[in-house]
C-alpha positions as CSV (number, residue, x, y, z in Angstrom):
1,X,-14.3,9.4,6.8
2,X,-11.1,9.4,4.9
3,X,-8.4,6.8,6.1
4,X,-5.4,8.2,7.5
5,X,-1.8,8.2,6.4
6,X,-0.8,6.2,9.8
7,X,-3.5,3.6,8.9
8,X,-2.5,3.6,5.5
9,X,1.5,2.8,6.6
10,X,-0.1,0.4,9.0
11,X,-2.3,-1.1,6.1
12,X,1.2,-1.4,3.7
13,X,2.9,-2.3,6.9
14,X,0.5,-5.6,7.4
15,X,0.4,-6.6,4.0
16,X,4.6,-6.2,3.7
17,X,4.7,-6.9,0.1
18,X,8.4,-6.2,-0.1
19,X,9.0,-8.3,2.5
20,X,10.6,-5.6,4.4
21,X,9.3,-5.4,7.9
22,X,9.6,-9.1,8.1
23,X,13.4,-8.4,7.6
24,X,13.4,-5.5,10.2
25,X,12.9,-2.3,8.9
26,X,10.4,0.5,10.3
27,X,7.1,-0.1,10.4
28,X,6.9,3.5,8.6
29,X,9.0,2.1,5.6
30,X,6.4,2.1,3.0
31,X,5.4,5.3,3.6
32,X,6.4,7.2,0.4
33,X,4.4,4.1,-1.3
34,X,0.8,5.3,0.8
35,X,2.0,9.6,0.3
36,X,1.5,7.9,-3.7
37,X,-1.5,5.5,-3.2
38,X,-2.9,8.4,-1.0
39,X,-2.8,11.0,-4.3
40,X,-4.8,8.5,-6.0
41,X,-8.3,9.3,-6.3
42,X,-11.3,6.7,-4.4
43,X,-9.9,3.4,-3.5
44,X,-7.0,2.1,-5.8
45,X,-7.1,-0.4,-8.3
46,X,-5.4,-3.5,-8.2
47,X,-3.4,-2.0,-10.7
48,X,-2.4,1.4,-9.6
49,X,-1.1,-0.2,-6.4
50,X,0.9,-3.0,-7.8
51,X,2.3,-0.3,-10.5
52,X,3.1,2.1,-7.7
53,X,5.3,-0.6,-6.1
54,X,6.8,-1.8,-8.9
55,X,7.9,1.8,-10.1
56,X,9.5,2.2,-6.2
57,X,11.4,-0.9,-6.0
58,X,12.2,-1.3,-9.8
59,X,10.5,-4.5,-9.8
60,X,7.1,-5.0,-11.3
61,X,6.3,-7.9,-9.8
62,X,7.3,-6.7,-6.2
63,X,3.6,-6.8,-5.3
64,X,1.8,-9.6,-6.1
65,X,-2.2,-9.2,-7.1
66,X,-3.3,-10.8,-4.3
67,X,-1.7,-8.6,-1.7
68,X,-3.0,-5.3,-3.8
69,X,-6.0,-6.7,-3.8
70,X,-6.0,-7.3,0.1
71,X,-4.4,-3.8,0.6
72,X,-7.7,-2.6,-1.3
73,X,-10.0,-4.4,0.6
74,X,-8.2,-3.2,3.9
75,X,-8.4,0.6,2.5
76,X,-11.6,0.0,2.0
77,X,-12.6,-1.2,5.3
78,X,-10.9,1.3,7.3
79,X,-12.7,4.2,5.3
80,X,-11.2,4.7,2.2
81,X,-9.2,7.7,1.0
82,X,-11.3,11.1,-0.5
């Protein structure tokens, strides 16, 4: 079963690698970032998601490996995408 875009927000959401939804904002705030890890195809690398945030916020680093690597492991868990 393929994960859904609300688990997937809820998955980006969690890990908050911005730092955003500790600051306030939407829980639905990284949504154009899983609409872009969504059109991947399988489960993202470490690199695809850390390159997808960095390209969004204009900061490479914005992501660090370790919470890629947990948002994998989470899309993974929760079904993966197909």
């Amino acid at each position: 079963m393929a994960i859904s875009r609300d688990a997937l927000i809820t998955i980006l959401a969690e890990a908050d690698p911005a730092g955003l939804i500790a600051a306030g904002a939407p829980h639905d705030e990284y949504s154009a970032e899983a609409d872009a890890i969504a059109s991947l195809e399988g489960i993202p690398t470490l690199t695809e998601i850390t390159s997808i945030f960095g390209v969004h916020f204009e900061d490479p680093g914005i992501c660090r490996r370790e919470t890629a690597r947990w948002i994998a492991e989470q899309i993974a868990a929760r079904g993966g995408i197909h």
